[in-house]
Z-matrix of the N, CA and C atoms (Angstrom, degrees):
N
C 1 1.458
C 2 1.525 1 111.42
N 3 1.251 2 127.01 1 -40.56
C 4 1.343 3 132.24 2 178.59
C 5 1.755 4 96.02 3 -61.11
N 6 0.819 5 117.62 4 -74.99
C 7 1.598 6 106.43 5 -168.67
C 8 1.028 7 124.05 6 -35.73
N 9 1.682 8 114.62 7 -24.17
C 10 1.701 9 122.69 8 -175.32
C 11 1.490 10 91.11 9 -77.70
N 12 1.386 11 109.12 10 -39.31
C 13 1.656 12 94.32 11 -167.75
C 14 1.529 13 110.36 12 -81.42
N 15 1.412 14 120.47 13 -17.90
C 16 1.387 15 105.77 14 171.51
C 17 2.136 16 126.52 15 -67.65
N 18 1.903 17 84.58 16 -29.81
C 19 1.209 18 95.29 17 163.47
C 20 1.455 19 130.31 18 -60.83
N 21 1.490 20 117.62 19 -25.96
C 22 1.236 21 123.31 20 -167.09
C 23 1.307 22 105.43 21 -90.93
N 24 1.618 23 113.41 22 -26.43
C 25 1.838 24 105.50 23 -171.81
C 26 1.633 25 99.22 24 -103.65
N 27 1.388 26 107.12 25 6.84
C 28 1.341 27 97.58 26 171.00
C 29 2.055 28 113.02 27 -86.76
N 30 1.544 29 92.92 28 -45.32
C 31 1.530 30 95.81 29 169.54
C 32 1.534 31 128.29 30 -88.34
N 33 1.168 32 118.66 31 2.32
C 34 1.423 33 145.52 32 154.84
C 35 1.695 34 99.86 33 -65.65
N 36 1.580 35 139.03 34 -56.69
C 37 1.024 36 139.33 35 -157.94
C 38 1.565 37 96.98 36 -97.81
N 39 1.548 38 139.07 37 -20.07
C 40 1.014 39 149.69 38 -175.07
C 41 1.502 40 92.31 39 -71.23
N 42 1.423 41 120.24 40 -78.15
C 43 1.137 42 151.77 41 -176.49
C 44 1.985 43 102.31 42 -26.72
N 45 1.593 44 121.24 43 -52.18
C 46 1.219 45 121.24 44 -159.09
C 47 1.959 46 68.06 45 -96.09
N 48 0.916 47 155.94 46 -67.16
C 49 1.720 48 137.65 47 -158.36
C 50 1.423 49 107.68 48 -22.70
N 51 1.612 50 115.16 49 -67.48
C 52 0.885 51 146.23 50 -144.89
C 53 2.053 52 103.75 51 -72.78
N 54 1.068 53 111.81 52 -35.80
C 55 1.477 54 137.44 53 -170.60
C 56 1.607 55 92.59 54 -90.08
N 57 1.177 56 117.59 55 -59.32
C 58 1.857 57 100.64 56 -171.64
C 59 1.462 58 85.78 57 -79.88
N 60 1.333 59 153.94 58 -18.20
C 61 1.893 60 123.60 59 170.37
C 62 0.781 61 101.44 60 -47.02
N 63 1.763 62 124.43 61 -68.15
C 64 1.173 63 130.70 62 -139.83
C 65 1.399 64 97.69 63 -66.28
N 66 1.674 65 136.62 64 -64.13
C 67 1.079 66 123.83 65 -177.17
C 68 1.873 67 127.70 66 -46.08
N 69 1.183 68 93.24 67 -31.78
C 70 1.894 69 101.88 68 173.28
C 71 1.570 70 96.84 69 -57.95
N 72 1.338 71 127.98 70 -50.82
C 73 1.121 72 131.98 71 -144.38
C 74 1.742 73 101.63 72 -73.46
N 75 1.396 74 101.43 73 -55.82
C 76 1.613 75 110.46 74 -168.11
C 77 1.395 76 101.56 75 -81.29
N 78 1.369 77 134.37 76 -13.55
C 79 1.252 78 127.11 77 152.68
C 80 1.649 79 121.81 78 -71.59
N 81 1.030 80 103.99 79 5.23
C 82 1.663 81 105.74 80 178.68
C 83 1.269 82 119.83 81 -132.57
N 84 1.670 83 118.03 82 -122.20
C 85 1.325 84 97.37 83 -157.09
C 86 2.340 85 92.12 84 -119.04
N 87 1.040 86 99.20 85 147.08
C 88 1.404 87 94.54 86 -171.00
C 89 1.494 88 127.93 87 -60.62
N 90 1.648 89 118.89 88 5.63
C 91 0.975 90 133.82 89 -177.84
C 92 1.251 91 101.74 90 -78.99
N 93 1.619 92 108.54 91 -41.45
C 94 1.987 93 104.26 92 179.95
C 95 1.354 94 108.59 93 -63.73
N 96 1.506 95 117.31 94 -49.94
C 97 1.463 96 101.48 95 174.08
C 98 1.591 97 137.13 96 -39.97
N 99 1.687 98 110.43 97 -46.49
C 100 1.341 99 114.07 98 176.76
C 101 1.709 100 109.35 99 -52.94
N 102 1.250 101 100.77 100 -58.02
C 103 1.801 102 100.13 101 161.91
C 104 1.652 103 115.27 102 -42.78
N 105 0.592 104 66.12 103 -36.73
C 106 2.136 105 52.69 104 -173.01
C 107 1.575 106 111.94 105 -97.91
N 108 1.309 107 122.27 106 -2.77
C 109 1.367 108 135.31 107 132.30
C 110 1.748 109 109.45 108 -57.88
N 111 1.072 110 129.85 109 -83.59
C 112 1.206 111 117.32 110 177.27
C 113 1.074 112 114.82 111 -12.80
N 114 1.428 113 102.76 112 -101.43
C 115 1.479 114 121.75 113 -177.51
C 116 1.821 115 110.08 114 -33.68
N 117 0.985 116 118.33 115 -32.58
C 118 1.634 117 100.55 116 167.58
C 119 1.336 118 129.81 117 -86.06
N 120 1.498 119 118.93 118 -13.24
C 121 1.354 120 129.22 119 133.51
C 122 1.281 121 123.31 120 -38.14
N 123 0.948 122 116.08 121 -54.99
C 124 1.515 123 126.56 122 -153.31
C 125 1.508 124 79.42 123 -82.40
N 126 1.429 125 148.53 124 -55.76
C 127 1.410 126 127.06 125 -160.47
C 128 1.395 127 104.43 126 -90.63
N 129 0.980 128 121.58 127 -11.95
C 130 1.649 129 114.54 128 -178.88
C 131 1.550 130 116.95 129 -48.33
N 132 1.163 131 147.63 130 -71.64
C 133 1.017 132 140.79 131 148.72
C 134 1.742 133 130.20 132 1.62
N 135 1.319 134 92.10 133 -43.95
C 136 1.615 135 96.26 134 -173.82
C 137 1.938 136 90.22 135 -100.28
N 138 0.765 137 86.23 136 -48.17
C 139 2.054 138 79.28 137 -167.91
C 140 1.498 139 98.95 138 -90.25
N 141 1.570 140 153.55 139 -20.68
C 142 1.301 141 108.39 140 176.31
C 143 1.734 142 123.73 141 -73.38
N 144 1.634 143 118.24 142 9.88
C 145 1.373 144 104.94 143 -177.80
C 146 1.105 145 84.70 144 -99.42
N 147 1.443 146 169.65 145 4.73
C 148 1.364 147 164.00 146 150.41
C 149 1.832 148 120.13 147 -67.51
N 150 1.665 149 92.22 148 -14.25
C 151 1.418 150 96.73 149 -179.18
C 152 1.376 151 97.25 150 -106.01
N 153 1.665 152 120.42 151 -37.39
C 154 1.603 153 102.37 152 177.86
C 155 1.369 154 125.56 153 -92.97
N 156 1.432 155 98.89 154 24.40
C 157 1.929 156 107.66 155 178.06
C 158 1.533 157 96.26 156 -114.47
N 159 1.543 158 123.78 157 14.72
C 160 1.253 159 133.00 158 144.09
C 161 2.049 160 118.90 159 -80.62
N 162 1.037 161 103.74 160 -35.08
C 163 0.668 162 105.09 161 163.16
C 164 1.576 163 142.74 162 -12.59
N 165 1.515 164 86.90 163 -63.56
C 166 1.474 165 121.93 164 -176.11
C 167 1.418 166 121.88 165 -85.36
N 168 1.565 167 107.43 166 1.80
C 169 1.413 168 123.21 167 176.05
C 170 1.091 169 119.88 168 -54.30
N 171 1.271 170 117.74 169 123.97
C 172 1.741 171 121.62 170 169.19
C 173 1.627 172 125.97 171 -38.31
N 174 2.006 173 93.19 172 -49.78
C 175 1.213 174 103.97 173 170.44
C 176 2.066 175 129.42 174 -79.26
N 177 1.086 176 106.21 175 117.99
C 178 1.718 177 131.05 176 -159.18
C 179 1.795 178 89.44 177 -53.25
N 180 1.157 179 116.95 178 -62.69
C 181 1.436 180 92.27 179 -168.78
C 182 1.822 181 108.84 180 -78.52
N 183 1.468 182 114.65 181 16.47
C 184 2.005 183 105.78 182 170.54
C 185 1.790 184 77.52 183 -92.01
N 186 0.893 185 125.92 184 -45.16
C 187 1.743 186 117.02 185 177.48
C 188 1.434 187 99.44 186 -32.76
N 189 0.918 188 118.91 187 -92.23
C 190 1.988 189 149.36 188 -141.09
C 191 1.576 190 86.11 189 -65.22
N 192 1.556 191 143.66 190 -37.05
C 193 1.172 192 111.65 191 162.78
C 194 1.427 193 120.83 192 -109.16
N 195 1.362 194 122.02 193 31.13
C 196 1.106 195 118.38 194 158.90
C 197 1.560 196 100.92 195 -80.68
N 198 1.152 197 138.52 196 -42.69
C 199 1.070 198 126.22 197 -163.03
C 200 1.832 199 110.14 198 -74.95
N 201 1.374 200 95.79 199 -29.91
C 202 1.987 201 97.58 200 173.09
C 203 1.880 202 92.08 201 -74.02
N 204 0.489 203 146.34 202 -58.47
C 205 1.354 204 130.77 203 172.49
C 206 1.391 205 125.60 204 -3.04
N 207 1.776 206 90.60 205 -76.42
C 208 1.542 207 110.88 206 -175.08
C 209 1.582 208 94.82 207 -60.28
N 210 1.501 209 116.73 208 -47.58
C 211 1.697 210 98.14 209 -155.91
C 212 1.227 211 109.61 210 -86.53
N 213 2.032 212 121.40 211 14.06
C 214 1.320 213 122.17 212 160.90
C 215 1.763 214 110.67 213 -75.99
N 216 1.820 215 93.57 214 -30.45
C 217 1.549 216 79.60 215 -153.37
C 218 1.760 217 112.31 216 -92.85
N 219 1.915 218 99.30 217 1.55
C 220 1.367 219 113.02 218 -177.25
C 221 1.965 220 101.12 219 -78.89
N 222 1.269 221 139.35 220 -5.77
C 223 1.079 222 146.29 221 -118.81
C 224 1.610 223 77.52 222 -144.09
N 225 1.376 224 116.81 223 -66.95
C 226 1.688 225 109.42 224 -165.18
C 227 1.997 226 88.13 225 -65.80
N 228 1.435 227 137.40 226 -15.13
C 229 1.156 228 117.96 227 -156.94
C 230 1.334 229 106.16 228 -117.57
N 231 0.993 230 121.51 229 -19.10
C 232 1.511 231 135.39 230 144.25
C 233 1.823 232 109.26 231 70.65
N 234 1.341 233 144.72 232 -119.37
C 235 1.129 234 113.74 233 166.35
C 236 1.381 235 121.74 234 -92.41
N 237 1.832 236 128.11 235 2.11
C 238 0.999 237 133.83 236 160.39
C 239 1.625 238 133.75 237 -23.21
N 240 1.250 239 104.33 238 -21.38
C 241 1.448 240 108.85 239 167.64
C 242 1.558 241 130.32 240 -84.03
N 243 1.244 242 108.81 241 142.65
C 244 1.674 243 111.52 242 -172.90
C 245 1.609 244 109.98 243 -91.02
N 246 1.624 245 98.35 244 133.93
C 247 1.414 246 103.73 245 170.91
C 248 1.531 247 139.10 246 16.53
N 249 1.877 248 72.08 247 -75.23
C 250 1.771 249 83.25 248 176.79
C 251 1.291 250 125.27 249 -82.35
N 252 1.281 251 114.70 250 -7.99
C 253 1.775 252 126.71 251 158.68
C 254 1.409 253 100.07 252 -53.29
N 255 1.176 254 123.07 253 -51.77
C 256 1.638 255 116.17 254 -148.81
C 257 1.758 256 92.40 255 -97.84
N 258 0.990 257 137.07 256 -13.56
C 259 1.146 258 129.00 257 175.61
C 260 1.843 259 121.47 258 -88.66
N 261 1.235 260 82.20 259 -22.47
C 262 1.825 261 97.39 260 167.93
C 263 1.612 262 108.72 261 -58.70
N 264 1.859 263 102.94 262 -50.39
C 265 1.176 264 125.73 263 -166.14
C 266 1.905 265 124.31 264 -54.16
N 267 1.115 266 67.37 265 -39.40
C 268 1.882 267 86.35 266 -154.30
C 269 1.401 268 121.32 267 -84.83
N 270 1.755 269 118.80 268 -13.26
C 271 1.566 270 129.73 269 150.94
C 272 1.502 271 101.74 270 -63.53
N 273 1.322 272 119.17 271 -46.65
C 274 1.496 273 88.31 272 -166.23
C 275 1.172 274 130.90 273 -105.69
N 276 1.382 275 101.07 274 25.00
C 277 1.957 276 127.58 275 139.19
C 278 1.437 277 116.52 276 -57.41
N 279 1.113 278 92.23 277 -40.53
C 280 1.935 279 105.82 278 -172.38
C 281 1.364 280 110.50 279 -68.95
N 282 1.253 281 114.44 280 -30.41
C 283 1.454 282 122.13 281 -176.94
C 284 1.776 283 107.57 282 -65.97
N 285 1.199 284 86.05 283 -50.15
C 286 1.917 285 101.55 284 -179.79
C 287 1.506 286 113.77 285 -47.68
N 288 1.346 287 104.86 286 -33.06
C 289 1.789 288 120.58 287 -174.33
C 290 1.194 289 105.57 288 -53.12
N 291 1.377 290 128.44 289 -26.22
C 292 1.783 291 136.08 290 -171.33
C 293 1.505 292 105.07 291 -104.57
N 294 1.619 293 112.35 292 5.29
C 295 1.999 294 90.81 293 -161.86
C 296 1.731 295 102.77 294 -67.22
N 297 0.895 296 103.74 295 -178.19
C 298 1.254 297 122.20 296 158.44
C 299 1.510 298 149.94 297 -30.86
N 300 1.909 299 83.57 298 -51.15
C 301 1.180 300 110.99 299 -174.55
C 302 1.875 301 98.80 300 -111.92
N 303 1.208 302 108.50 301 133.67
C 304 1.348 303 132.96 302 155.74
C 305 1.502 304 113.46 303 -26.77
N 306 1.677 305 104.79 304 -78.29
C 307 1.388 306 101.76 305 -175.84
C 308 1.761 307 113.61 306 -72.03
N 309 1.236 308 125.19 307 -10.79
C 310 1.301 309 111.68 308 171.67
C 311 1.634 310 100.12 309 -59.40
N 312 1.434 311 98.45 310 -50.89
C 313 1.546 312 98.73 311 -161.85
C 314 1.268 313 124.23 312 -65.19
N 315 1.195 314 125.50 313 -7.98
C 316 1.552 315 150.59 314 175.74
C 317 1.614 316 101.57 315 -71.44
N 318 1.524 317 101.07 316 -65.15
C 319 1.546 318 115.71 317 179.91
C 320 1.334 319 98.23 318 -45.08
N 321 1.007 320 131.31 319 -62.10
C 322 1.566 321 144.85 320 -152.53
C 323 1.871 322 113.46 321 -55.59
N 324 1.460 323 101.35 322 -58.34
C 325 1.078 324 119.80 323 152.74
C 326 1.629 325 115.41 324 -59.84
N 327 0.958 326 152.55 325 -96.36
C 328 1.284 327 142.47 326 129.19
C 329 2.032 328 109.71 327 53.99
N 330 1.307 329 87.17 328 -75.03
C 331 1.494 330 92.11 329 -175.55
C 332 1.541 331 105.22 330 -72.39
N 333 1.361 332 120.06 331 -49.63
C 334 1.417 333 110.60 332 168.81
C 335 1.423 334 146.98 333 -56.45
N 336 1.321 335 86.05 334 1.43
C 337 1.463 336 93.39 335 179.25
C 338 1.820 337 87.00 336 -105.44
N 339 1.056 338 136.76 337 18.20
C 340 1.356 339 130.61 338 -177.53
C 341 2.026 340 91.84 339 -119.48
N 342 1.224 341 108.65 340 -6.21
C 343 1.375 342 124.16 341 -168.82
C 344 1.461 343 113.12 342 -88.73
N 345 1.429 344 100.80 343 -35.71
C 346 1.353 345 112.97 344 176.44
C 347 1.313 346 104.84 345 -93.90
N 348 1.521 347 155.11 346 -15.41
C 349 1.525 348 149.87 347 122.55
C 350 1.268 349 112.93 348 -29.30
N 351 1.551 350 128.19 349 -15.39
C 352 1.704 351 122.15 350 -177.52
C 353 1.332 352 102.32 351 -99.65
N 354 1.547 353 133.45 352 -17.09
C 355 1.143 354 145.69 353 -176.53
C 356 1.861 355 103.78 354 -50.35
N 357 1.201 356 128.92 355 103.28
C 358 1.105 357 139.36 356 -163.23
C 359 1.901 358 104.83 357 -102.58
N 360 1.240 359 117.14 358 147.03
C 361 1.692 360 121.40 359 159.43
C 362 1.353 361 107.19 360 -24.39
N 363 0.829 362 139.15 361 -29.20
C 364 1.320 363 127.57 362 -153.73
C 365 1.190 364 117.38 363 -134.23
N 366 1.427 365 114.85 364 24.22
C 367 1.408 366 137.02 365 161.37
C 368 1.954 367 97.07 366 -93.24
N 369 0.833 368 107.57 367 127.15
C 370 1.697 369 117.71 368 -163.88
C 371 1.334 370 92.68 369 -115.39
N 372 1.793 371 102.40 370 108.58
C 373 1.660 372 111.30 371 166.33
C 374 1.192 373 133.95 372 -82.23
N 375 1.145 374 109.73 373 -0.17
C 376 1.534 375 113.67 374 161.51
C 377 1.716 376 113.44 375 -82.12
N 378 1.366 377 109.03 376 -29.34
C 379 1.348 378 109.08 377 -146.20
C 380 1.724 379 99.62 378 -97.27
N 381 1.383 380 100.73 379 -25.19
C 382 1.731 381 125.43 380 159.56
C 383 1.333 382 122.44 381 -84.56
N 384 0.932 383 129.70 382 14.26
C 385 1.313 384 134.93 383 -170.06
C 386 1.709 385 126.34 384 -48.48
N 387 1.524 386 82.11 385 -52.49
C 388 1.747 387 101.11 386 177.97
C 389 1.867 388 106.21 387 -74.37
N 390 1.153 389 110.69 388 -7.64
C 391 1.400 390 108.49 389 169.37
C 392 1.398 391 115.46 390 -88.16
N 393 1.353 392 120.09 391 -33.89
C 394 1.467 393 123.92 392 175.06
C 395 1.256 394 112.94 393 -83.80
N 396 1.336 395 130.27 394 -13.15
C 397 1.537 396 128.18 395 -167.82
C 398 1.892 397 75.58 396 -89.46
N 399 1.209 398 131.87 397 -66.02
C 400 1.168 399 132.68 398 -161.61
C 401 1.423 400 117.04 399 -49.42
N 402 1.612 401 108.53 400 -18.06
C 403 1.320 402 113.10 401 -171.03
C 404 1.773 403 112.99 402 -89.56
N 405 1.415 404 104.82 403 -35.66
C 406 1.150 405 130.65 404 172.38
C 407 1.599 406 104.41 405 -48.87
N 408 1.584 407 103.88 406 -77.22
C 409 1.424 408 100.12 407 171.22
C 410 1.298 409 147.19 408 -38.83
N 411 1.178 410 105.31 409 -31.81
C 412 1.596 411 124.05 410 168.91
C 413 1.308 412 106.38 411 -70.86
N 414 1.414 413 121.28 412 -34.58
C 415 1.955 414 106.12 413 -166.19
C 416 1.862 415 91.80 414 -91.96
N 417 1.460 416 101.05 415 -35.67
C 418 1.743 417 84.17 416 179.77
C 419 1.172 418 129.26 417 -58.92
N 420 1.137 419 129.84 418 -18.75
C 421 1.595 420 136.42 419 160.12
C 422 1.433 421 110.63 420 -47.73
N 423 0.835 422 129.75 421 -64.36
C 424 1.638 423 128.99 422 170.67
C 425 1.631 424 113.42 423 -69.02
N 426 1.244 425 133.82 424 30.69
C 427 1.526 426 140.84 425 158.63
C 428 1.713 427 92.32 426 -102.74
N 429 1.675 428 115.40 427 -7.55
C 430 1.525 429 105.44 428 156.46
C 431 0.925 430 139.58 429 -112.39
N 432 1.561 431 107.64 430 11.41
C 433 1.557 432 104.42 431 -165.61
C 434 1.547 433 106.28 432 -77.12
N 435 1.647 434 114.01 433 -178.62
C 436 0.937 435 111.97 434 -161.58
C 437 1.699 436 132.07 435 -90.48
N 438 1.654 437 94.60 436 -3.76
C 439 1.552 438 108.40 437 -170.28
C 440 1.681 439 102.14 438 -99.23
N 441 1.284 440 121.50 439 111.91
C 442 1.854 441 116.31 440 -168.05
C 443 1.659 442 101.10 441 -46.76
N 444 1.261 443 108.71 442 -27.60
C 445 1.489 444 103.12 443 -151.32
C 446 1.642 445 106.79 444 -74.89
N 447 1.807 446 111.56 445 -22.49
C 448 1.760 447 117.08 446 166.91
C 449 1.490 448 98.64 447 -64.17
N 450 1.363 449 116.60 448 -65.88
C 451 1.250 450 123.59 449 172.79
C 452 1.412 451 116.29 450 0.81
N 453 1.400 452 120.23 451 -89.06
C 454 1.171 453 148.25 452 154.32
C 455 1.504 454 119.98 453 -32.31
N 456 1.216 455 126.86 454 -55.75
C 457 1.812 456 122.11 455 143.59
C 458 1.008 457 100.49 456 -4.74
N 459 1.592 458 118.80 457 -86.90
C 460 1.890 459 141.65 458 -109.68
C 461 1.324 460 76.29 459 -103.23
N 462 1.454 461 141.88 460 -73.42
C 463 1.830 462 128.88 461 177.57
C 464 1.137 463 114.59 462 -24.59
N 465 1.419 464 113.57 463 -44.91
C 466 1.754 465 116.04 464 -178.27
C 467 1.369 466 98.23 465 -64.58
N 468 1.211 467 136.53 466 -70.55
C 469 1.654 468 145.67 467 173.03
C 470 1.359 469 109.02 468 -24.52
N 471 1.325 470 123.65 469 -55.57
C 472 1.561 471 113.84 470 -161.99
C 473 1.423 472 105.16 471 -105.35
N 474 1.427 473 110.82 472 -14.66
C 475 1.512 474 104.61 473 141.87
C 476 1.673 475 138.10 474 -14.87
N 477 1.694 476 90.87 475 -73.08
C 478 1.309 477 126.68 476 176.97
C 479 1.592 478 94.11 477 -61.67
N 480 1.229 479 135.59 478 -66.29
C 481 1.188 480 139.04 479 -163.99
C 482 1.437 481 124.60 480 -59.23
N 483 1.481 482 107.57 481 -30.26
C 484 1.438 483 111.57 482 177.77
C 485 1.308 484 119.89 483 -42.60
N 486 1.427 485 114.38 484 -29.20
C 487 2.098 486 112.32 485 -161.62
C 488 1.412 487 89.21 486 -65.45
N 489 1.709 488 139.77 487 -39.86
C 490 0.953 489 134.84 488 -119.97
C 491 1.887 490 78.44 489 -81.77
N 492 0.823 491 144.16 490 -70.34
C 493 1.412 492 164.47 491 -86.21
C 494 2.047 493 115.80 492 -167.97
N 495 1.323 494 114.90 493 -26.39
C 496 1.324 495 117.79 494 -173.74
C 497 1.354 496 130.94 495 27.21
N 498 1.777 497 95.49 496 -76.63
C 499 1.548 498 104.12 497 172.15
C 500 0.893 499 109.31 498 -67.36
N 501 1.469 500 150.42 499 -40.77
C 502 1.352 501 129.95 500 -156.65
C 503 1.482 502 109.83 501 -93.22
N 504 1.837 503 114.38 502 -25.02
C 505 1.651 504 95.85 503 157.46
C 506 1.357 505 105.71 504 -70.88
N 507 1.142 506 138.38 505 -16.99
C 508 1.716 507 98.12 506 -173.80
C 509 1.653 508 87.71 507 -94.10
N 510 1.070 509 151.15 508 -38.31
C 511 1.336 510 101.21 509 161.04
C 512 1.263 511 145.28 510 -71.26
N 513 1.277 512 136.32 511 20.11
C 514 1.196 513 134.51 512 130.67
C 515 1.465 514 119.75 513 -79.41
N 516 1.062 515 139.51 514 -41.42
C 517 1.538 516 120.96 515 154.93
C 518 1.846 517 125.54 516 -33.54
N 519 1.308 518 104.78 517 -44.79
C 520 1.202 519 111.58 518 176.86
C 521 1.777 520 125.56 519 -70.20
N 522 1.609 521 104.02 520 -13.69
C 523 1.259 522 120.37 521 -159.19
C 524 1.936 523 87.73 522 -96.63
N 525 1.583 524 109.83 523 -33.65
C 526 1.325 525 110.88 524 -177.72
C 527 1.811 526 133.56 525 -113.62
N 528 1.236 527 82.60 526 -1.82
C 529 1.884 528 92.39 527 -178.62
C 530 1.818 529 97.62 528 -54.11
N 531 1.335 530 106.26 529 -50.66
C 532 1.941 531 93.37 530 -151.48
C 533 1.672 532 105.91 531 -62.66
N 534 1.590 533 110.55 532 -4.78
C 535 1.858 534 95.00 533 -170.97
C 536 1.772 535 84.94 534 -104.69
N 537 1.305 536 132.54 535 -9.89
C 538 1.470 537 96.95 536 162.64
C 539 1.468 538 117.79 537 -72.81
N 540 1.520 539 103.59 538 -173.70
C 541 1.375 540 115.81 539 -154.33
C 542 1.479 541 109.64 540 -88.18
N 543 1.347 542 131.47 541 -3.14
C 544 1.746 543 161.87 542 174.62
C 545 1.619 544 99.81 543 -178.46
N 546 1.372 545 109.60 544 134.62
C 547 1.074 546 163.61 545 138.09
C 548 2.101 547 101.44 546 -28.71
N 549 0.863 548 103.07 547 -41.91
C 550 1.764 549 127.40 548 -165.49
C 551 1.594 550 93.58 549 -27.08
N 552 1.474 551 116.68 550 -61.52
C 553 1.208 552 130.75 551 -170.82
C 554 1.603 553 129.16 552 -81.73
N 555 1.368 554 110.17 553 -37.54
C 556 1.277 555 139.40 554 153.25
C 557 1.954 556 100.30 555 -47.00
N 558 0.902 557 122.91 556 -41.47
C 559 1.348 558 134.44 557 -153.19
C 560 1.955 559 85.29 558 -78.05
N 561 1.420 560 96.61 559 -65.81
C 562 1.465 561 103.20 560 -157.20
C 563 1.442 562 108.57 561 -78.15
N 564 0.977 563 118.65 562 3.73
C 565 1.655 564 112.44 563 159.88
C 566 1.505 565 120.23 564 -105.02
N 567 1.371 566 130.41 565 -3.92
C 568 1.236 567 152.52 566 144.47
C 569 1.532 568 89.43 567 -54.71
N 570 1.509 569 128.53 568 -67.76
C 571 1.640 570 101.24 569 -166.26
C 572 1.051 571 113.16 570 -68.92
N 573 1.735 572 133.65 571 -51.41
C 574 1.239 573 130.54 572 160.12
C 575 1.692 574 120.44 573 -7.40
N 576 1.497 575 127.27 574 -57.48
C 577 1.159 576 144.74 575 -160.73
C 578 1.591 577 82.59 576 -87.57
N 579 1.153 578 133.92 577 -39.70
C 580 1.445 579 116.33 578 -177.81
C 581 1.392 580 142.11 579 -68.96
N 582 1.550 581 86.79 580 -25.44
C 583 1.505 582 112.43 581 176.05
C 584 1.795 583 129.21 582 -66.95
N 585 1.163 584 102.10 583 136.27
C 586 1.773 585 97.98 584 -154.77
C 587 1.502 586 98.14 585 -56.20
N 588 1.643 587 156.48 586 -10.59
C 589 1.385 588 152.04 587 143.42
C 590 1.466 589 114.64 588 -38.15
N 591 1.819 590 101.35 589 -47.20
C 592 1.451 591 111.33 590 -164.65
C 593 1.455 592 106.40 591 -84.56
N 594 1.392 593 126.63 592 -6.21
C 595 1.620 594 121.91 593 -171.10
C 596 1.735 595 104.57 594 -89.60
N 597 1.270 596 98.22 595 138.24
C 598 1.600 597 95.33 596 166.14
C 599 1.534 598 119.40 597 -151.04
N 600 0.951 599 146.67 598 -162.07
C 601 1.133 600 126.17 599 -150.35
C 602 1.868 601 91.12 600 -124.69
């Protein structure tokens, strides 16, 4: 039990660092920001496998801020990350989508939709493909679950996610709307994706 709690006030105290930079930063002058881009570059490597081997914590709230963590520290790094950074990343978001707890799973989703804002030029959608079809699939499962209010989450999420990919979420939407339980939601991100904002190439 102590270790959960050292884990928790360690990313609990990580978590508020990371939140007053960013606010110092964008309240000031943009030179602090590039600094605090750096420097979170520069540690990423060594500290994000310490934040997603929280993840896996027994204890629910080392969950619930491991995931504000990641979607603090995906936010100071913005599309600066390479490919294979973000592809390391983003299964074991997916895992979170099933916890237990609600608000992990909110968080979880939550951060990924801040995941798909890090998605940079030079993430190649053809050449990633099987990573985005996989990603897709995973959040459309929860456009069925049973509480509207996840529902509504995960629309917000793949919302965000559609630019990455368009055609190929709506064909996976189209491949899965008829075995959920209404269509309702399935429906409205098809228009989203239709809409001349939501089209992309």
């Amino acid at each position: 039990m102590g270790a959960y709690t050292r884990t928790t006030d360690w990313l609990a105290h990580y978590c508020n660092l990371i939140h007053c930079s960013w606010e110092v930063c964008v309240r000031s002058q943009p030179d602090c920001h590039f600094l605090l881009l750096q420097q979170a570059l520069g540690l990423y490597e060594d500290l994000m496998p310490k934040v997603i081997a929280a993840l896996d914590e027994d204890s629910k709230m080392t969950r619930l801020l491991a995931c504000r963590a990641i979607g603090a520290i995906l936010k100071i790094c913005g599309n600066q990350l390479d490919p294979d950074q973000l592809n390391k990343l983003y299964p074991e978001l997916l895992k979170r989508l099933d916890d237990s707890l609600d608000d992990v799973r909110i968080a979880a989703g939550r951060t990924l939709s801040i995941w798909f804002q890090c998605v940079g030029n030079d993430y190649d959608r053809l050449h990633y493909k099987s990573h985005i079809e996989f990603l897709y699939r995973g959040l459309l499962v929860h456009l069925d679950d049973p509480e509207s209010g996840i529902q509504k989450v995960f629309l917000d999420v793949l919302k965000v996610g559609s630019s990455l990919s368009p055609a190929l979420l709506t064909q996976e939407i189209e491949a899965v709307k008829h075995k959920h339980r209404s269509p309702y939601y399935c429906e409205q991100l098809l228009r989203h994706i239709q809409e001349p904002s939501g089209v992309a190439s």
